[in-house]
BAPAMI-547506 format. One record per residue (C-alpha): residue in three letters; residue number from 1; x, y, z. Coordinates in steps of 0.02 Angstrom, whole numbers, plus 32768, in hexadecimal, padded with zeros to 4 digits. Layout:
BEGIN
<atom><res>ALA</res><n>NUM</n><u>X</u><v>Y</v><w>Z</w></atom>
...
//
This chain:
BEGIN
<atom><res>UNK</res><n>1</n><u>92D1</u><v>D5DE</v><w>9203</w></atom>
<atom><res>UNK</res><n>2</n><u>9255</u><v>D644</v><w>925C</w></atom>
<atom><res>UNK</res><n>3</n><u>9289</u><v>D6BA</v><w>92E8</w></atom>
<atom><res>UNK</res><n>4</n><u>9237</u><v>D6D5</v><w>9387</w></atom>
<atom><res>UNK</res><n>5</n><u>91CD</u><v>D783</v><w>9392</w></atom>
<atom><res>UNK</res><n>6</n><u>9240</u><v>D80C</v><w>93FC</w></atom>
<atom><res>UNK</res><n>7</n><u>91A1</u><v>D869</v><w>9442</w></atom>
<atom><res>UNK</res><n>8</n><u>9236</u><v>D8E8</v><w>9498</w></atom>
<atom><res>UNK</res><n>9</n><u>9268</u><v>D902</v><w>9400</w></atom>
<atom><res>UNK</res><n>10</n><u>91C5</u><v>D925</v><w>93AC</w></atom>
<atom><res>UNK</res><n>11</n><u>9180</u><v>D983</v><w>942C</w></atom>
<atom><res>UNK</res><n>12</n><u>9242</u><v>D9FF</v><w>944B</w></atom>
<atom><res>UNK</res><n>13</n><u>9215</u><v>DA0D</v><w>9391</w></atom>
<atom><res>UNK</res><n>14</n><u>9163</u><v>DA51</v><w>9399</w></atom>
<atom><res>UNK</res><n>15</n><u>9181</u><v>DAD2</v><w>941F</w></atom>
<atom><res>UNK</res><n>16</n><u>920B</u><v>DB08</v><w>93C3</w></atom>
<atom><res>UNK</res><n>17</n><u>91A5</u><v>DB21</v><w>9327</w></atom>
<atom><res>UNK</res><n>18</n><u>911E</u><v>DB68</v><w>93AB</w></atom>
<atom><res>UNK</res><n>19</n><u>9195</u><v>DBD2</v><w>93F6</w></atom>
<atom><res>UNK</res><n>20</n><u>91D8</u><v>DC33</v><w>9338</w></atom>
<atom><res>UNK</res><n>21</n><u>912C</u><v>DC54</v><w>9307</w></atom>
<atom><res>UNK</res><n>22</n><u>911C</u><v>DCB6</v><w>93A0</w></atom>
<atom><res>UNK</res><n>23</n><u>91A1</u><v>DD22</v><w>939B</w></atom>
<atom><res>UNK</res><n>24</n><u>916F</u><v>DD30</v><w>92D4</w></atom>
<atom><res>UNK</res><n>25</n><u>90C8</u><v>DD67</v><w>92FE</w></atom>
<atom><res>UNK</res><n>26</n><u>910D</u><v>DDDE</v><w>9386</w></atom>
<atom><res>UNK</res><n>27</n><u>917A</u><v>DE41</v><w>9305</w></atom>
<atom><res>UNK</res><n>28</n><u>90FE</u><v>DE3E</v><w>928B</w></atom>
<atom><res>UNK</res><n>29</n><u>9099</u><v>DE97</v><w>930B</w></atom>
<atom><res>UNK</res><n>30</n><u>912C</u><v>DF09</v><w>9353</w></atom>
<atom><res>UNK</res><n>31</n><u>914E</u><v>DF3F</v><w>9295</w></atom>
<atom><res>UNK</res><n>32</n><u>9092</u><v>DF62</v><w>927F</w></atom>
<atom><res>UNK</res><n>33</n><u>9088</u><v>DFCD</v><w>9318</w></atom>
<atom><res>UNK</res><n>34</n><u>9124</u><v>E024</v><w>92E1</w></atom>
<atom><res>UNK</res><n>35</n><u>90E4</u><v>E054</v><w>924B</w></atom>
<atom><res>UNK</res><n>36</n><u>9038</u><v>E079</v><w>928F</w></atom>
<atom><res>UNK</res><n>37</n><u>9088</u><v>E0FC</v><w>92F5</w></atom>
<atom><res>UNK</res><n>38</n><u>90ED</u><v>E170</v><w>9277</w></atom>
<atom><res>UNK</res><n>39</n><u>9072</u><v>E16E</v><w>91FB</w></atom>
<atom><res>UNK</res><n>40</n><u>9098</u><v>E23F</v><w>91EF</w></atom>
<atom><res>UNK</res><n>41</n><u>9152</u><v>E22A</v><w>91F0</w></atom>
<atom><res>UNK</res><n>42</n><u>9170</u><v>E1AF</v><w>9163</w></atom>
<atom><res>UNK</res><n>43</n><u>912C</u><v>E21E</v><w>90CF</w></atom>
<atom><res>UNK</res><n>44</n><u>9178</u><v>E2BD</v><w>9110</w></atom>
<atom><res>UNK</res><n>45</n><u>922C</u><v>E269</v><w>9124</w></atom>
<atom><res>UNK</res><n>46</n><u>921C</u><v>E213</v><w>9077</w></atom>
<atom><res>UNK</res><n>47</n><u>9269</u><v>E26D</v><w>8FE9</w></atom>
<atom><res>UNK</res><n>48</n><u>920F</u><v>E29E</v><w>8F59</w></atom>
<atom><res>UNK</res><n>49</n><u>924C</u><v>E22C</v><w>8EB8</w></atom>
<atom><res>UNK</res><n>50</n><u>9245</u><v>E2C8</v><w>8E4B</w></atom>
<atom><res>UNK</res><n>51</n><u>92B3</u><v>E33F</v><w>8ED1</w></atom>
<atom><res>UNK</res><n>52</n><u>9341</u><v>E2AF</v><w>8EDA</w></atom>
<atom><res>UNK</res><n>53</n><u>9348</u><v>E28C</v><w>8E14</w></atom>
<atom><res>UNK</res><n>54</n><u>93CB</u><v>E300</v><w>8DC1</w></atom>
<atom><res>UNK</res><n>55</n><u>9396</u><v>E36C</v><w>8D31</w></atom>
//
């Protein structure tokens, strides 16, 4: 038996696939940002592998 199309559901669906790959996008760009900014802080606060290895 064939049902009959639920366009509400359909369409609730789409925005709500809509609506995640906007807020993906936006945190993809927030990250980017982020890291755009403290480009000079991340190599200065990372230790050096050859410091933290024990002799």
């Amino acid at each position: 038996m064939v049902f009959k199309p639920n366009y509400n559901q359909q369409r609730a669906e789409r925005d709500r696939n809509k609506q995640a790959k906007k807020e993906a996008k936006l945190r993809e760009r927030e990250e980017a940002s982020r890291r755009k900014a403290e480009p000079e802080a991340s190599p200065q606060t990372a230790p050096d592998s050859s410091e933290t290895t024990p002799a």
